[in-house]
N, C-alpha and C positions, 0 to 999 in steps of 0.2 A: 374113686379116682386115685391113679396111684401119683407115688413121690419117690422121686429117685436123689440118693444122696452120695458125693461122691466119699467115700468113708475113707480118704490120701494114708491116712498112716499105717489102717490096717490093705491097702494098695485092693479095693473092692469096691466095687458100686454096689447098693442097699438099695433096695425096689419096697415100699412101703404102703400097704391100702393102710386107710385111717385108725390106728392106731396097730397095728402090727405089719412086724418085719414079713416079707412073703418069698423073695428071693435077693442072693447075693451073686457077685458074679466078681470073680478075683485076676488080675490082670497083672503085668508087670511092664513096668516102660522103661525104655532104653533112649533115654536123651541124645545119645551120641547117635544114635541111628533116625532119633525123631519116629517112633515106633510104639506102638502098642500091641501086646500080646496079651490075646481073652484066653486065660489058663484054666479055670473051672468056674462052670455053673451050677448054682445047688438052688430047690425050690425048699423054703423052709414050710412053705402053708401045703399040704399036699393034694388040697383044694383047686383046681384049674391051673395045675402043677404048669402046664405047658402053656398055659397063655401068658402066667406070669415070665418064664423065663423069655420068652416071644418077645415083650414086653421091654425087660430088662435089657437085650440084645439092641432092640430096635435105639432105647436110648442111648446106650454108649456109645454104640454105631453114631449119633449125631452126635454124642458127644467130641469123643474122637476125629471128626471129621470138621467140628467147630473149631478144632486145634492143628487141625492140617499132620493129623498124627498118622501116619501107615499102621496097618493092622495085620496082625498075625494071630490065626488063631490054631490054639492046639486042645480046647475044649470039645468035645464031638457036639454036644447042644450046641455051641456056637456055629460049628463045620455047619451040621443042618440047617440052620436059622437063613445060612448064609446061602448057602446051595437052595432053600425054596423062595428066597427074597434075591433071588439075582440079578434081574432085573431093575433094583433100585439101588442093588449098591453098586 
């Protein structure tokens, strides 16, 4: 089961199956815009590389949306996540 953590200082979400890091996903927000920008995604486990980043997406995407944040992405794993789930965001 994964766990996702928002890691604020280093400005990244951490996707975590039980006891190892599997992918991170690095962002940058603009208060003044009320905006968030998905800047890179990296899979650390290279293991089901792409479900994890899937994964990691799918969460912030609610995360973000839990915050009423606008989303800008300039990540290509992100562009794609977003471009085959269109339909739900």
């Amino acid at each position: 089961m994964y766990t996702m953590l928002n890691n604020q200082e280093q400005s990244k979400f951490d996707l975590y199956l039980p006891g190892k890091l599997v992918a991170s996903l690095h962002y940058k927000i603009d208060d003044e815009a009320n905006e968030v920008m998905f800047v890179f995604c990296e899979a650390i486990e290279d293991t089901d590389k792409d479900a994890h980043c899937q994964e990691i997406m799918k969460r912030a995407l609610e995360d973000a949306r839990g915050r009423w944040l606008k989303v800008n992405v300039t990540c290509p794993i992100a562009l794609k996540y977003m471009e085959q789930n269109a339909t739900e965001n």
